[in-house]
N, C-alpha and C positions, 0 to 999 in steps of 0.2 A: 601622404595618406589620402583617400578617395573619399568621394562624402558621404558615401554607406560608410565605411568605416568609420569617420569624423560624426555623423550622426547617431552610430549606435554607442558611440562613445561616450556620446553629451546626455544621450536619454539613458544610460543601463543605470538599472540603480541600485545602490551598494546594498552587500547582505547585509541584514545587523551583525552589529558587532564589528563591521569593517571599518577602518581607516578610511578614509577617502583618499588617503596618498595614497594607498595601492595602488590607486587611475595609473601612476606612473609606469607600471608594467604595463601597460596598454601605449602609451605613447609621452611625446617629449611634452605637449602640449596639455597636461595635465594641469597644474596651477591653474592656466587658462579657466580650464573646463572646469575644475571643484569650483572657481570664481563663482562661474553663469548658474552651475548645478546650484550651489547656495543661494541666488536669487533667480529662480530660473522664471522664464517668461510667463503671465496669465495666463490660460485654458480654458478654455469652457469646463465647466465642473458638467463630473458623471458618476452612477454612481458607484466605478472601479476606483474615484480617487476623492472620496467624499468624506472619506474617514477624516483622513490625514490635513482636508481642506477647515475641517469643521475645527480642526483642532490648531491651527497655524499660530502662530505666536503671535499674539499681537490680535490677534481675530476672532478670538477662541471665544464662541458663543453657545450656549444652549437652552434651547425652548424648554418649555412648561413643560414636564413632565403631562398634567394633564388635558393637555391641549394636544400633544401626539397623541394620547391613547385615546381622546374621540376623533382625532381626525382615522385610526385604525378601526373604530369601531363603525364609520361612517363608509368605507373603504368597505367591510364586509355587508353594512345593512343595504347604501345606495343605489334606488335600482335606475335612476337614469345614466342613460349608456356617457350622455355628451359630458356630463359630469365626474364620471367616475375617473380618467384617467388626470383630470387634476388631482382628485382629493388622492392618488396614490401618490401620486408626485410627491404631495406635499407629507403623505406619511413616509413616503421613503427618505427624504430627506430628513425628514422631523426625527426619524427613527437614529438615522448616523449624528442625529447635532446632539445624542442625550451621551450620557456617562456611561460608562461601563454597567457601572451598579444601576444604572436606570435601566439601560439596554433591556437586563437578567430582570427586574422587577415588571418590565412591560410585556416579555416573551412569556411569563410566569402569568401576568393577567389571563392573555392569551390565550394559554392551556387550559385555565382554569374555566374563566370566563366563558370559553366560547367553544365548551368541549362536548360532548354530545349530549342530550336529556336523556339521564338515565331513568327519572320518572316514566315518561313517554316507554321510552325501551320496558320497562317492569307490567305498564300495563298492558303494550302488545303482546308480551309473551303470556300474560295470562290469558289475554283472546285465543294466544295461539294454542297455549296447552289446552284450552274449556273444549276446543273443537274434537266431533269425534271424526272418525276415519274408518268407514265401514270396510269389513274383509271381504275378499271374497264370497265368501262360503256363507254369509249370513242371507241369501237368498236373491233375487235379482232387482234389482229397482230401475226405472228410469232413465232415461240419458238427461231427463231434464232436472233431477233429483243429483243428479252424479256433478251435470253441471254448476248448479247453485253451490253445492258444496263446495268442491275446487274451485270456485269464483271468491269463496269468502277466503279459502287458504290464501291465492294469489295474491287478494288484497291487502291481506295481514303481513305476507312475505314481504310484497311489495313497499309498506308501511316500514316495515321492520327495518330493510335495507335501507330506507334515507334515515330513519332514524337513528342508527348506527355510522351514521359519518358525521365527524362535528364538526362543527360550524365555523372554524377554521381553515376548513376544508376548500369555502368560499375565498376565501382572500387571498390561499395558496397558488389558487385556478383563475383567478382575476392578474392577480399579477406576473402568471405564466403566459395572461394573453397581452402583459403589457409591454410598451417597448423598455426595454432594459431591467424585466423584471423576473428573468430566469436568473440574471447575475446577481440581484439583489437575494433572490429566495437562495441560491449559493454561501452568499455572506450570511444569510439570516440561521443558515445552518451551520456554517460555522460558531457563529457566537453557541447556538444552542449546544455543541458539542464542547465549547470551550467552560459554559456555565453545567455542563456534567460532569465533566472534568474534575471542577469543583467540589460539585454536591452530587449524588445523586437523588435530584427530586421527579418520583415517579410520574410527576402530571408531562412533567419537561419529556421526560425519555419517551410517552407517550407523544407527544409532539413530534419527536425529532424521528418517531418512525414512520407519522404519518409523512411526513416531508420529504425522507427518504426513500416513502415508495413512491409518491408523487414524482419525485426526481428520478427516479429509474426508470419509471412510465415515459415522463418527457423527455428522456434521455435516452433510448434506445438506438440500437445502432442505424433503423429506417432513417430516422433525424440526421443523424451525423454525418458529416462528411471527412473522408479521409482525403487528406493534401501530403503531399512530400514536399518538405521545407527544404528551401533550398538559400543561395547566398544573391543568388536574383531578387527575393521574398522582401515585402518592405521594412525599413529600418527597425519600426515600432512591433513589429514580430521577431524579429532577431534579436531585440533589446527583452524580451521576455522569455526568449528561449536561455538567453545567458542568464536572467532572473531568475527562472525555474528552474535551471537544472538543480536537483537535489543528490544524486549518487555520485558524478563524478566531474567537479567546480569547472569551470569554465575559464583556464586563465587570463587568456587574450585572445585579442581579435584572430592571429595567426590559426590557434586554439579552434576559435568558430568556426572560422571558414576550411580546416581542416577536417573539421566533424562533419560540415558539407558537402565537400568537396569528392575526389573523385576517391572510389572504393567503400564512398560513404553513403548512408541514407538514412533521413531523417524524416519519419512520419506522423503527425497530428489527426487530430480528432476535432473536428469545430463544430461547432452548432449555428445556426444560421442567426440565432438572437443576442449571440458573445462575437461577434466578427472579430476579427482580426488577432483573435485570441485561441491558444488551441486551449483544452479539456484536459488535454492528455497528450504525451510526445514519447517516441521512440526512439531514440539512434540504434543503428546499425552499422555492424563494419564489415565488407566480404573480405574475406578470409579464403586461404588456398585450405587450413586446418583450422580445429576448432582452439583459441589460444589458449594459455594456460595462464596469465598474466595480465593484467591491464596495462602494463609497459610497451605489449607485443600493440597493444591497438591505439593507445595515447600519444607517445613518445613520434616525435615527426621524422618517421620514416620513409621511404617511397612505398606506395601502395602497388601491390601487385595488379596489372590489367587487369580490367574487370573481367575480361571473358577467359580467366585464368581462378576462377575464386568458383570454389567447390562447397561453401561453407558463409551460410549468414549469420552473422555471431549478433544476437543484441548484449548491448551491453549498461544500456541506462534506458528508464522507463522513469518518467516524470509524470506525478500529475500536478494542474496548477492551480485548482480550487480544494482547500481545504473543505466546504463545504461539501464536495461530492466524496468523502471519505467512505468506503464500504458498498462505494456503486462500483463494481465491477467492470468500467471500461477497457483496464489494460489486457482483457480478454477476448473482445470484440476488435480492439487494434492489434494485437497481435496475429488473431487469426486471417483478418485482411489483408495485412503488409507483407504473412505468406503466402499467401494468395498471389498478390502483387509482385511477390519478388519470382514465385515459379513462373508466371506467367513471361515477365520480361527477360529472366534468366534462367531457362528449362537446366542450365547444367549445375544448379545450386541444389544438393541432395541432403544438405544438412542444416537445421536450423537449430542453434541453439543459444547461450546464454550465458556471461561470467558474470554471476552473477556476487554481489558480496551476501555477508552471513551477518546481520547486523547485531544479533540478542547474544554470540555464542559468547562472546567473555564473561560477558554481564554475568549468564547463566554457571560458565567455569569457573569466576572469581567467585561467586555467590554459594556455591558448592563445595568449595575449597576451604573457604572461610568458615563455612557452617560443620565440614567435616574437623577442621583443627578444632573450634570449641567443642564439638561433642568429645572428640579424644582428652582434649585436658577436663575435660567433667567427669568421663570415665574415669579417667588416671584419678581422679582425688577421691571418688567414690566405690571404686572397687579394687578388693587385693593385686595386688602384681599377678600377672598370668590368670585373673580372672573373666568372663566370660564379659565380654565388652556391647554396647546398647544395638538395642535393633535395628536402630535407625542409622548404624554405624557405616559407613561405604566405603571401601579403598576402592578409591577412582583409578590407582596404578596399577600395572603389572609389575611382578617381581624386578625382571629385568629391566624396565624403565625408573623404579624407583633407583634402582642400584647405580642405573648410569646417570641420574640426576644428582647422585650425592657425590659420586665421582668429581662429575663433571662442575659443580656450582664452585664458584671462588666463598671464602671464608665468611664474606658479609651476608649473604643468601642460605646459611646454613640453617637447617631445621630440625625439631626432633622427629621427622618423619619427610619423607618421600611427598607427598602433599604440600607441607608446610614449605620447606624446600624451593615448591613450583610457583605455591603463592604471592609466594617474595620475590622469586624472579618475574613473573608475568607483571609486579606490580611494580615494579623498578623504577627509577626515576628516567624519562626520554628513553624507554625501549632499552636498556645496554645490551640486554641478552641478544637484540640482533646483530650487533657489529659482533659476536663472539661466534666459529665456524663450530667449535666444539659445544657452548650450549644449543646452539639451531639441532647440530646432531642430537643432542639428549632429549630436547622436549620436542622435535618433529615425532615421532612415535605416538605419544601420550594425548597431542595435541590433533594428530591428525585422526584419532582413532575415536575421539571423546565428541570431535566435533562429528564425525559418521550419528555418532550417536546421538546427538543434540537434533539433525537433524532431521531424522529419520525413527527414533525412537520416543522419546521427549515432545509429548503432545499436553494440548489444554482444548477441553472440550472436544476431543476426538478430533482434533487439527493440529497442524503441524505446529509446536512454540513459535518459530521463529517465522514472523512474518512473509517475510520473502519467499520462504519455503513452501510456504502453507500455499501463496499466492500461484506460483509457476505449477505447483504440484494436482491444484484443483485446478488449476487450467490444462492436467492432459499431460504436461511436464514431467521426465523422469530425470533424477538421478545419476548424471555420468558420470561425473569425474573431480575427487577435491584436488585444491591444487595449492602447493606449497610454497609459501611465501609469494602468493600471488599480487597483491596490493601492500609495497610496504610504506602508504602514506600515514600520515601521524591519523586519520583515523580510518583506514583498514586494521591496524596495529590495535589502534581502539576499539574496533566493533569484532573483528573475529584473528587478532594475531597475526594476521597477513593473508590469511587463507581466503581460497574464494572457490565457487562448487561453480561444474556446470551444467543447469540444465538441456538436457534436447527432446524439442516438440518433434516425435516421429509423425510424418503424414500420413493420414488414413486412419493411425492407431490413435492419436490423441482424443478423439470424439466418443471412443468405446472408454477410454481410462476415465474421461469428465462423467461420462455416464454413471458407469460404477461407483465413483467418487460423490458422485451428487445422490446415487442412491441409498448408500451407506453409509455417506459420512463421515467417510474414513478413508484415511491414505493408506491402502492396502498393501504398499512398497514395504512399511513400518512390519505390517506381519509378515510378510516374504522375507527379510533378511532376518528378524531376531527370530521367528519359531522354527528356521532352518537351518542358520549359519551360525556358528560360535565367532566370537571376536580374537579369536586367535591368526592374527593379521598373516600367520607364517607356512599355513596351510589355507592355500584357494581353494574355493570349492564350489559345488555345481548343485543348484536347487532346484527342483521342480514342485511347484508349489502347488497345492490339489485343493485349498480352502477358498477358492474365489466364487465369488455368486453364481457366475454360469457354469457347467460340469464341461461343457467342451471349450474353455478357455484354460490355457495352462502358460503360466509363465515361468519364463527360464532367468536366471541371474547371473552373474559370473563374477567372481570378487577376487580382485587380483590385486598384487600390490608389484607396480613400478617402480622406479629408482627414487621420482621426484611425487608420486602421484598416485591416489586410492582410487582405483576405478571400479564404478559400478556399470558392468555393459551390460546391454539387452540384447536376450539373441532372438526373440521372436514370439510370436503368439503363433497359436496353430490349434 
């Protein structure tokens, strides 16, 4: 093994929940390495590993409660400059040595504490409303009458506008200009996202939105740099890339450096105050087709020449600060790494997505389950053959209930088509995949419910399922679901096996985000259901006449494949 390998080896650090003998798929020298990991060498402390520092066995200390919240209060009052970046120091520190429950009890001060004067505010706007504002038409006056006047508006406005930012506002902008103090306001939003979680205390949620516009301010893509990660790249960024990946684990080093290596590409997002850290990461794999399988792109096969690849397929999007949850970076790196990849490769004409479906079980078992009690509620409160509740849904088609009942062995048997699927989708270790004749029964049901999960199936005029919602307001359409595309124990878990893909058309994406960002709405969702019935067996051809512009018209095409439900786009015009 090489000492990038042996190095990333010694620093990656295990998910929760892992064994640490895992190390041994990585190499023979494991034992070794859990050894050192277990007592591994000093470090200068920062504040990326302060948590875990404050907490160490043996060492576990924590200050005065109120001795951190005036070193924070001192932190927003202090105006000499030579002093201020101690007294952060010592709050940012002070802040990781308290408990959990302190943590939530000092961010709550905070909000509370040092959140705007609403007094102030109450009597400006009574200056503001007492003033009058002459019309036109009441005769001519002055310029120096006109002036005074709009001198006292401006000043009120003027008033008005610091008054309305609180005082919080300070410490957030103090510690954006400190060193290491973008990562800490990261963490600091994390906890507050974790203490909503909780509760929801509206002073908090107030906070966490001023923090998150602040952070999108200071985050914008001018800031950012985009990098292509590569196996050259130093250890201590490669040990975090196998730490963060969140869609698709990172088995071994082989793993890594195949995700690197050639037909691949890996692109980040850094900001100049997180070095050595990305924000946000891509992988890409070029593709001759767009795959239909995460097998076709994981599994270590030979990579086709790159100057044979017709198709960039992403296929994992990671971010690695919980804290910047709801900033929209993976929109700004995607549209760059397009950019980047036409550039260096003009013959790449497709750019799309396998992406997984992660809410659709959740949402199918939860459906399923709620449709079986309302039928046996039914059944006890109303005669045989009587008129059953409104809220009632056969999620089946005829034909699919019948081949589900056919096809289920005697232990998965139900008094309905539903109950039936329930039992099998809920089975113990997946069984129903190893059977070729159940795959036949519930591919139908499954593939036509998830269409409609999601692309129908909204919260708040967005798409349920995250991922969807995500690619879709990025400009993102709808190609193609695909059948038993991920059958790892949690593909099987989040959406059955299936996985959809999206494709960013060029040129077009920017008019669909438009749209999208002006309405609100995924206008895909009324294109297929107010024109196309779910009758999978007849394709058909939309032309859809309800979209904001009169001279936009979009075409659909809904066909069904041997293995696969495609949704093509033929064009705007």
């Amino acid at each position: 093994m090489n000492k990038k390998g042996l190095s990333i080896l010694m620093r990656t650090k295990m998910r929760p929940g892992n064994d640490p003998s895992k190390l041994s798929s990585f190499s023979p020298l494991s034992n070794e390495i859990n050894q050192m990991m277990t007592n591994p060498p000093r470090k200068q402390r920062s504040i990326d590993d302060s948590r875990s520092n404050f907490s160490a066995s043996g060492n576990h200390y924590e200050r005065n409660f109120d001795i951190v919240k005036e070193s924070m209060g001192l932190a927003i009052s202090l105006n000499k400059t030579e002093s201020l970046d101690v007294v952060l120091d010592d709050f940012s520190e002070g802040y990781f040595s308290l408990s959990n429950e302190n943590r939530k009890k000092l961010v709550t001060v905070l909000a509370k504490e040092y959140d705007l004067n609403r007094i102030q505010v109450r009597e400006l706007l009574k200056q503001y409303l007492g003033l009058e504002l002459r019309s036109g038409n009441e005769g001519e006056s002055s310029n120096v009458d006109d002036e005074n006047m709009f001198s006292t508006f401006y000043r009120i406005e003027r008033n008005l506008r610091q008054a309305l930012k609180p005082t919080y506002n300070v410490l957030f902008e103090r510690l954006n200009n400190h060193p290491a103090g973008l990562k800490f306001l990261s963490l600091l939003r994390a906890d507050i996202l974790s203490f909503l979680g909780e509760e929801n205390i509206p002073c908090l949620r107030a906070l966490d939105s001023c923090l998150k516009e602040k952070l999108s301010a200071w985050l914008s893509p001018a800031v950012l740099e985009l990098h292509q990660i590569t196996w050259d790249d130093s250890a201590s960024l490669l040990e975090k890339i196998v730490t963060y990946e969140a869609v698709h684990p990172i088995s071994n080093l082989l793993d890594l450096k195949r995700r690197l290596g050639v037909g691949r590409r890996c692109f980040g997002y850094f900001h100049p105050a997180i070095p050595g850290e990305p924000l946000i990461f891509i992988e890409v794999a070029l593709l001759k087709n767009v795959a239909q399988t995460i097998q076709e792109v994981l599994l270590d096969v030979p990579s086709i020449p790159e100057h044979e690849a017709a198709c960039a397929l992403f296929y994992s999007i990671s971010s690695t600060q919980p804290g910047l949850a709801g900033i929209n970076l993976g929109k700004f790196l995607i549209k760059r790494m397009i950019t980047l990849v036409k550039r260096d490769m003009p013959q790449v004409s497709t750019f799309a997505t396998l992406s997984p479906i992660p809410g659709f079980m959740q949402w199918l078992l939860s459906k399923l389950a709620s449709q079986s009690v309302m039928a046996k509620v039914d059944n006890m409160e109303q005669p045989t053959g009587g008129p059953g509740s409104a809220f009632q849904e056969n999620l089946l088609e005829p034909d699919e209930e019948r081949m589900l009942k056919n096809s289920s062995p005697v232990t998965y048997a139900g008094k309905n088509g539903m109950e039936v699927m329930l039992n099998l989708l809920t089975s113990k270790n997946y069984e129903w995949t190893s059977s070729a004749e159940l795959l036949s029964a519930l591919k139908p049901p499954l593939m036509r419910l998830c269409a409609r999960y999601l692309l129908q199936e909204k919260k708040r005029g967005k798409a349920l399922d995250s991922v969807a919602n995500f690619h879709l307001q990025n400009g993102a359409m709808v190609e193609r679901l695909n059948w038993m595309a991920d059958r790892s124990e949690k593909g099987l878990h989040q959406s059955g096996g299936i996985m959809v893909n999206y494709v960013y058309r060029v040129g077009v994406h920017r008019t669909i985000c438009s749209i999208i960002f002006q309405h609100r709405d995924i206008y895909m969702l009324h294109v297929i259901f107010a024109t196309i019935s779910w009758n999978l067996r007849r394709p058909q051809v939309a032309l859809v006449r309800n979209l904001p512009s009169n001279n936009i018209f979009f075409f659909l095409f809904l066909k069904v494949g041997k293995k696969t439900l495609n949704f093509i786009t033929l064009g705007f015009m």
